[in-house]
C-alpha positions as CSV (number, residue, x, y, z in Angstrom):
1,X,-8.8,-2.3,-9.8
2,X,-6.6,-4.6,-7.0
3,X,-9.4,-4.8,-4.6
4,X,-12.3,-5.5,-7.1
5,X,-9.9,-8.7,-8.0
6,X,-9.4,-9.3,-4.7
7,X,-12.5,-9.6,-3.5
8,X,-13.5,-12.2,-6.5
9,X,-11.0,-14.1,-5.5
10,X,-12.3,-14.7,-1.9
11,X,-16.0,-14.7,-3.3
12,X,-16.3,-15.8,-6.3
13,X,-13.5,-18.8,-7.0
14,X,-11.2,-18.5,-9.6
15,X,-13.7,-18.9,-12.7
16,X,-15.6,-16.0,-12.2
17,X,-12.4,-14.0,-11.5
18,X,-10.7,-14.8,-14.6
19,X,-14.2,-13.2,-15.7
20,X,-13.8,-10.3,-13.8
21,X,-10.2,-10.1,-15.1
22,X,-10.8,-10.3,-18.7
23,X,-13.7,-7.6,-18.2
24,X,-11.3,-5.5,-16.7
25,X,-8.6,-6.0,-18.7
26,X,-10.0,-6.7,-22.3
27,X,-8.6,-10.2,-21.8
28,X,-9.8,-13.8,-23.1
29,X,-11.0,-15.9,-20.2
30,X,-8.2,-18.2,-20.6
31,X,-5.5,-15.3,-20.9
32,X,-7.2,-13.8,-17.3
33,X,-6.8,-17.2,-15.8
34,X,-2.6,-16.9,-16.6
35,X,-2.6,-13.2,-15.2
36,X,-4.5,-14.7,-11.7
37,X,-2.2,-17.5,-11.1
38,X,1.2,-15.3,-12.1
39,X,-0.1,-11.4,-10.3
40,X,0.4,-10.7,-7.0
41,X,-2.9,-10.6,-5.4
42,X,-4.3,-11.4,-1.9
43,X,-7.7,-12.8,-0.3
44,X,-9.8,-12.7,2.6
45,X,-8.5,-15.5,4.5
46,X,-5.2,-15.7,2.8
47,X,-3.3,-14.4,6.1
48,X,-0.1,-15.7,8.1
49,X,-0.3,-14.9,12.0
50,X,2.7,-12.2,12.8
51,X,6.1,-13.9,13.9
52,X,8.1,-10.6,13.9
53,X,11.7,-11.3,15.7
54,X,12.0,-8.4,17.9
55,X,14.7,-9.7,20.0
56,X,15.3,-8.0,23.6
57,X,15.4,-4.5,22.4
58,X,11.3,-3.8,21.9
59,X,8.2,-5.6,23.4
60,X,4.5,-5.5,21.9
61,X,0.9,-6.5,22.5
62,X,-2.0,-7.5,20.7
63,X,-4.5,-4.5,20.4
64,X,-8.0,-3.7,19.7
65,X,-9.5,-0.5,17.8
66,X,-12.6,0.3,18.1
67,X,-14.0,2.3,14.8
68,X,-17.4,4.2,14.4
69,X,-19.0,2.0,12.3
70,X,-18.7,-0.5,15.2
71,X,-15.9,-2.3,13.5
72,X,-13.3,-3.7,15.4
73,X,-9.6,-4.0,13.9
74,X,-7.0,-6.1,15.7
75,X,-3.6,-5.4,15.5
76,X,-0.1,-5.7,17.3
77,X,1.5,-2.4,18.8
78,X,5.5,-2.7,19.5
79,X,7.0,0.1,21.1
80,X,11.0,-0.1,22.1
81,X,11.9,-1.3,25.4
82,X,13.3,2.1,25.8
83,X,10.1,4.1,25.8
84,X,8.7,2.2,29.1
85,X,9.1,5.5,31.1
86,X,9.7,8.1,27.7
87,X,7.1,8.4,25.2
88,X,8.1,8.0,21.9
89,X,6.7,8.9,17.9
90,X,4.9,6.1,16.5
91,X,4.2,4.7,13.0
92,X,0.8,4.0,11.7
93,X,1.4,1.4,8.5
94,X,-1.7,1.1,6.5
95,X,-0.9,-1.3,3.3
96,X,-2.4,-1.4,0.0
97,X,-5.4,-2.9,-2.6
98,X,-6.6,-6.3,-1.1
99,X,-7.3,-7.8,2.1
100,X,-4.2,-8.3,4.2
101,X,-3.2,-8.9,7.6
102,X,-0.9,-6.5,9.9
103,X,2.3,-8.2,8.2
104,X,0.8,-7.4,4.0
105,X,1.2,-11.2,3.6
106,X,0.5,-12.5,0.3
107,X,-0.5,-16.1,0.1
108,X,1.2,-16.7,-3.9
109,X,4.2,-14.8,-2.2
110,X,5.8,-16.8,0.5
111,X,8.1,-14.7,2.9
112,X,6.9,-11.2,1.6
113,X,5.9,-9.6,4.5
114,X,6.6,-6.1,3.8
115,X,5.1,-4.8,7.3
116,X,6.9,-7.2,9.7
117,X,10.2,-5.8,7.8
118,X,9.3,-2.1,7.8
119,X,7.8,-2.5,11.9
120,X,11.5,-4.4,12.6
121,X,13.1,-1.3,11.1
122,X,11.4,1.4,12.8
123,X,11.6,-0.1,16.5
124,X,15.2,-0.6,16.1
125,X,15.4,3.2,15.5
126,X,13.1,4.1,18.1
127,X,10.0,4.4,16.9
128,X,6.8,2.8,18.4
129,X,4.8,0.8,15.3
130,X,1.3,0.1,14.9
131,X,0.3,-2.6,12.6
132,X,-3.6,-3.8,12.0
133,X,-5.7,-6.4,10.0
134,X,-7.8,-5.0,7.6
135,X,-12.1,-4.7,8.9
136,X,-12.3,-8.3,7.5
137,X,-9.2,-10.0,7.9
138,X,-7.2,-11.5,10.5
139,X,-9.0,-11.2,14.1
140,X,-10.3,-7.8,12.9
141,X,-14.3,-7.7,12.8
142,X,-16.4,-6.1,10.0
143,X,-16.5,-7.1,6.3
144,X,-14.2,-6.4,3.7
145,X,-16.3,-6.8,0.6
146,X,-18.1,-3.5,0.1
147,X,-15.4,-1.3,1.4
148,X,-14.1,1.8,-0.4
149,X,-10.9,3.3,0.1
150,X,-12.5,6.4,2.5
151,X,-14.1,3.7,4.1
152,X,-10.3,2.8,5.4
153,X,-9.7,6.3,5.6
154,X,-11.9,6.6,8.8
155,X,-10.5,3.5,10.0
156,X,-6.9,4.9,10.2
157,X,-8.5,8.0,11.6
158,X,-10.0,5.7,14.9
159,X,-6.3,3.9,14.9
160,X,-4.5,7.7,14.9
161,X,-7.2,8.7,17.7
162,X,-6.6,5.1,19.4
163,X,-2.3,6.0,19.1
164,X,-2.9,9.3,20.6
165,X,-4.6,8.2,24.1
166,X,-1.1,5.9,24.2
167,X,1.1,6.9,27.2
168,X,4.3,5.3,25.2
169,X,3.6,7.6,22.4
170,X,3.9,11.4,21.7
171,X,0.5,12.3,21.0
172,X,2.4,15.3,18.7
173,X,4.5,12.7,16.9
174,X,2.5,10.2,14.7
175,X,3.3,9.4,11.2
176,X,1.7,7.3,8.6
177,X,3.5,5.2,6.8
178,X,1.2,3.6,3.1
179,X,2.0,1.0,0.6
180,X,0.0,1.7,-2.6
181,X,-3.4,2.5,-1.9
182,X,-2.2,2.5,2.2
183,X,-0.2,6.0,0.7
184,X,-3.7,7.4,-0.7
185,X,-5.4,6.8,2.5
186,X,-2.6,8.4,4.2
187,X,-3.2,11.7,2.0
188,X,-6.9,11.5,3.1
189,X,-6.1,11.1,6.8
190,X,-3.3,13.7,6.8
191,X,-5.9,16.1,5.2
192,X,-8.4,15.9,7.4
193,X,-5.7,15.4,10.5
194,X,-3.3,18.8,9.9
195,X,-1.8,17.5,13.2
196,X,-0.1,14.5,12.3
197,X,3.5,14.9,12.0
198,X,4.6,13.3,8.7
199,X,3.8,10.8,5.8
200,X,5.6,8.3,4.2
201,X,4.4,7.3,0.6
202,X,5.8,3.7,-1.1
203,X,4.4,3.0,-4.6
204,X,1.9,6.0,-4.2
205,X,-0.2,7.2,-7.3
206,X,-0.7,10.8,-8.5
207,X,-3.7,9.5,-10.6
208,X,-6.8,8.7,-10.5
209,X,-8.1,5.2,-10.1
210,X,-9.7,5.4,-13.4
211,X,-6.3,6.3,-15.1
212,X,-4.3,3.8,-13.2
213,X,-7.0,0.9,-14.5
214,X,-6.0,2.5,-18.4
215,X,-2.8,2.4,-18.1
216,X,-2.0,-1.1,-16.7
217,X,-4.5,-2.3,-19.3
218,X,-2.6,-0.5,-22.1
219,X,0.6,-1.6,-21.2
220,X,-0.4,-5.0,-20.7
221,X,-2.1,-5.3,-24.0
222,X,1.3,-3.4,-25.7
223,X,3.8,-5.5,-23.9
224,X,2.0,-9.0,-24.4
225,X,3.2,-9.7,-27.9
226,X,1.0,-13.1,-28.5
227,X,-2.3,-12.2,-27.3
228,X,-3.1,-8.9,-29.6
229,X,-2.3,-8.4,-32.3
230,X,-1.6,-4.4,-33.1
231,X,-4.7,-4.0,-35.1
232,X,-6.9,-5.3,-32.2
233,X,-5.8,-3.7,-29.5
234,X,-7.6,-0.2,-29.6
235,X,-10.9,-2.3,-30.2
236,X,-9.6,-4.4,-27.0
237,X,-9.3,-1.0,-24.8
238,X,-12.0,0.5,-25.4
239,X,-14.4,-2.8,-24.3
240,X,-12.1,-3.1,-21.3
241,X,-13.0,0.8,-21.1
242,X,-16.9,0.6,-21.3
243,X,-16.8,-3.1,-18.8
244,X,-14.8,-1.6,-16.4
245,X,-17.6,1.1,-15.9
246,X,-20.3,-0.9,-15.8
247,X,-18.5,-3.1,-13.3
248,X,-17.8,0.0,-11.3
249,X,-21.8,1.0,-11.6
250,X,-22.4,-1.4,-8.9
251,X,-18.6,-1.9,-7.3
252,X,-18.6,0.4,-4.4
253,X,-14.9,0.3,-3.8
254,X,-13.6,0.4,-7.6
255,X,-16.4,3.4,-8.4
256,X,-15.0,5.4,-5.5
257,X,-11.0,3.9,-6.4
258,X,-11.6,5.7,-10.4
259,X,-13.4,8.9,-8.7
260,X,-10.4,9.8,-6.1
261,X,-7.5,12.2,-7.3
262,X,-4.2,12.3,-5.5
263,X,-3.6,15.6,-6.8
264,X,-6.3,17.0,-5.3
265,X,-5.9,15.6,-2.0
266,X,-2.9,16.9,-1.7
267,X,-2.8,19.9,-2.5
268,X,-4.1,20.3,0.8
269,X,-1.8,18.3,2.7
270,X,0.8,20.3,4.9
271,X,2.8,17.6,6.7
272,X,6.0,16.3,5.2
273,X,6.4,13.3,3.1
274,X,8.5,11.3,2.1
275,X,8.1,9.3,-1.9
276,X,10.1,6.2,-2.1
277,X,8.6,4.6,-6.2
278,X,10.1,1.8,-7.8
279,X,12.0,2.9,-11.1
280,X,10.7,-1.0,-12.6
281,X,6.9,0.0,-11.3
282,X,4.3,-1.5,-13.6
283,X,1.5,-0.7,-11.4
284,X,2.1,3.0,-10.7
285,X,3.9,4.0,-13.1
286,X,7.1,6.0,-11.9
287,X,6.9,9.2,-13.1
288,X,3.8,9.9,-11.0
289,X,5.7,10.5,-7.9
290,X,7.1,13.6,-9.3
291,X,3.6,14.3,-10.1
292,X,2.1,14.0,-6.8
293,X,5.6,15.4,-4.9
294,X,4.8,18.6,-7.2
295,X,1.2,19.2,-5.4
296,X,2.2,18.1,-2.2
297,X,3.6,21.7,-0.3
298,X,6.6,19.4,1.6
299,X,7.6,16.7,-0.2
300,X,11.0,14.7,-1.5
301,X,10.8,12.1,-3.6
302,X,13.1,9.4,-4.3
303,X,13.6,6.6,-7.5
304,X,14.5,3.2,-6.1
305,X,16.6,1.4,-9.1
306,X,15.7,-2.0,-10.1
307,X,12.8,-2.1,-7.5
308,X,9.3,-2.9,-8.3
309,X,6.0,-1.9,-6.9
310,X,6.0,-4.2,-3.9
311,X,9.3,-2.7,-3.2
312,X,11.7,-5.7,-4.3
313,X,14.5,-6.1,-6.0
314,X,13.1,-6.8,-9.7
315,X,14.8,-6.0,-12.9
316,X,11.4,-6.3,-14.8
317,X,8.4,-5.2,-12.5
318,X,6.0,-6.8,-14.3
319,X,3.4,-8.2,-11.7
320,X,2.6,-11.6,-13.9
321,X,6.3,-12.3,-12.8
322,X,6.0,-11.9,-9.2
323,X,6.0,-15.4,-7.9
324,X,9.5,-16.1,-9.6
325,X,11.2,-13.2,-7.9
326,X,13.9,-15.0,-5.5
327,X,14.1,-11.9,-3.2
328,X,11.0,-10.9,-1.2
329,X,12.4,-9.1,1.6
330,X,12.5,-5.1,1.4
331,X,16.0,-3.6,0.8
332,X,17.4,-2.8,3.7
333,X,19.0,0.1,1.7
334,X,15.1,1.4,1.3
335,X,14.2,1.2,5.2
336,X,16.8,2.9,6.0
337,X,16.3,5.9,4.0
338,X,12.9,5.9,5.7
339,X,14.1,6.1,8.8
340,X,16.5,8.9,8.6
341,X,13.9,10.7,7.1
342,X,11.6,10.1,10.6
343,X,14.5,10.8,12.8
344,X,15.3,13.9,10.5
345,X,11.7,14.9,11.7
346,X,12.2,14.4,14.8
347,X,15.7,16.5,15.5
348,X,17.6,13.3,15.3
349,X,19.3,13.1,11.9
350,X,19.8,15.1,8.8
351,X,18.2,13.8,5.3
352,X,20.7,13.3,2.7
353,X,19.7,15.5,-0.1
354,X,20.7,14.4,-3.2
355,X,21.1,11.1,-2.2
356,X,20.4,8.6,-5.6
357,X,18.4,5.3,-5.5
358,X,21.7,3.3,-6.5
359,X,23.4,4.8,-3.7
360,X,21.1,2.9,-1.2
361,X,21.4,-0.2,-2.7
């Protein structure tokens, strides 16, 4: 549902998304206009150029990929000063619903740049990090409008293929990192790529696309105590129900987003994976990473206390209150526990089991 109101955004102006919102969501068109201005949501265009401080200890350079479909994504690889003469693993970060650049920067969101947080992380431990623009976005080519979710698929396939040709990089040793819809594209690379070494899921979902849409609408309708009243609400669900399929009738990317099971996918993923869900999630909501670690044949999942689902400290979660949230860097707490769970991959470190979601705070 993200992307749909993403795209409006950039296309459409803020009118006809608030529209697009209240067909979606069952909303009035003044009710949608409140839920655009307080969600989190990104355009094309609404991109910040990288400014990652890497300090002495790592060096990077701005990259092409060439995809099938003739698109061209630009990106930044970094790689550790270290791995000049020793090839390394490297990290593949795809990010989630709407079009963002190589850092995930929100334009309603200054200083969230989950990427340029996660890629500082990562190279301090060693790892080589590649970060692109989405086909659209940044000084990638291609258009973003039209895209589905195994259209980006095949674009992390290229940037995997483009990783492995590296001579800084242990063709053996790549690993995708997703945020969101970033983790579901990462279950559909992994499944067709059995040789990619491991997966790291933030804020993944175990459902479909068309449950995800229900159950944000439903608990935005039950928690928004002015706008319904109880004996409208099931009336206001199932319109939201029968306009968000005629909206997906001719949506590419939200028709494929409701059609696409997690569950599915991966049960026939091998690799391991690490889950890291925010316990305050109102987009996923957090139970489904138990789901999806159940049907995944490696897996540990992890709860991340008072965290929401752009990974921030947030004692509510709900995405209308974004934009007042005073912290918009990742926990360090959170990175780490990613790391050790790379370096446990690779020899270097032993995962603590057990380990609770307070304890990392």
């Amino acid at each position: 549902m993200g992307r749909s109101l993403h795209r409006a955004v950039a296309h459409a102006g803020v009118g006809a998304t608030a529209r697009l919102i209240g067909l979606l969501l069952g909303v009035s068109r003044w009710a949608a206009v409140v839920v655009l201005s307080a969600a989190a949501l990104a355009c094309d265009g609404c991109t910040a150029p990288s400014s990652t401080a890497r300090g002495g200890l790592s060096d990077h350079r701005e990259v092409r990929v060439e995809v099938d479909s003739g698109v061209t994504l630009a990106g930044d690889f970094a790689w550790p000063l270290a791995s000049a003469t020793t090839p390394v693993p490297a990290i593949l970060l795809l990010s989630g619903s709407g079009a963002q650049d190589r850092d995930g920067t929100r334009i309603e969101l200054p200083g969230y740049r989950p990427f340029a947080d996660v890629a500082d992380t990562l190279l301090a431990a060693g790892f080589a990090v590649l970060r692109l623009d989405d086909r659209g976005v940044g000084a990638s080519t291609g258009r973003f409008d039209g895209t589905t979710t195994e259209d980006f698929a095949r674009d992390a396939a290229a940037a995997v293929a483009w990783l492995r040709a590296q001579s800084r990089v242990q063709p053996e040793r790549i690993a995708l990192v997703g945020h969101s819809e970033g983790a579901l594209v990462a279950l559909l690379v992994a499944r067709a790529d059995p040789q990619l070494w491991a997966l790291g899921l933030l804020g993944a979902a175990a459902r479909s696309g068309r449950e995800i849409a229900r159950w944000q609408r439903a608990t935005l309708v039950a928690t928004d105590l002015t706008t319904w009243a109880p004996a409208q609400r099931a009336a206001v669900l199932a319109r939201a129900e029968s306009d968000a399929d005629a909206i997906a009738a001719t949506d590419p990317w939200l028709r494929t987003w409701f059609s696409l099971d997690p569950r599915t996918i991966a049960r026939d993923v091998r690799q391991p994976a690490l889950l890291l869900h925010g316990e305050n999630d109102r987009q996923v909501a957090v139970e489904q990473v138990h789901e999806l670690a159940a049907v995944l044949h490696n897996a540990r999942a992890m709860r991340l206390s008072h965290t929401n689902h752009l990974l921030l400290d947030d004692f509510d979660g709900d995405p209308r209150g974004y934009v007042r949230l005073t912290s918009r860097r990742i926990d360090g707490g959170i990175l780490r526990v990613l790391v050790t769970f790379l370096q446990q991959q690779n020899g270097e470190n032993r995962f603590s089991e057990g380990k609770t979601a307070k304890q990392i705070r």
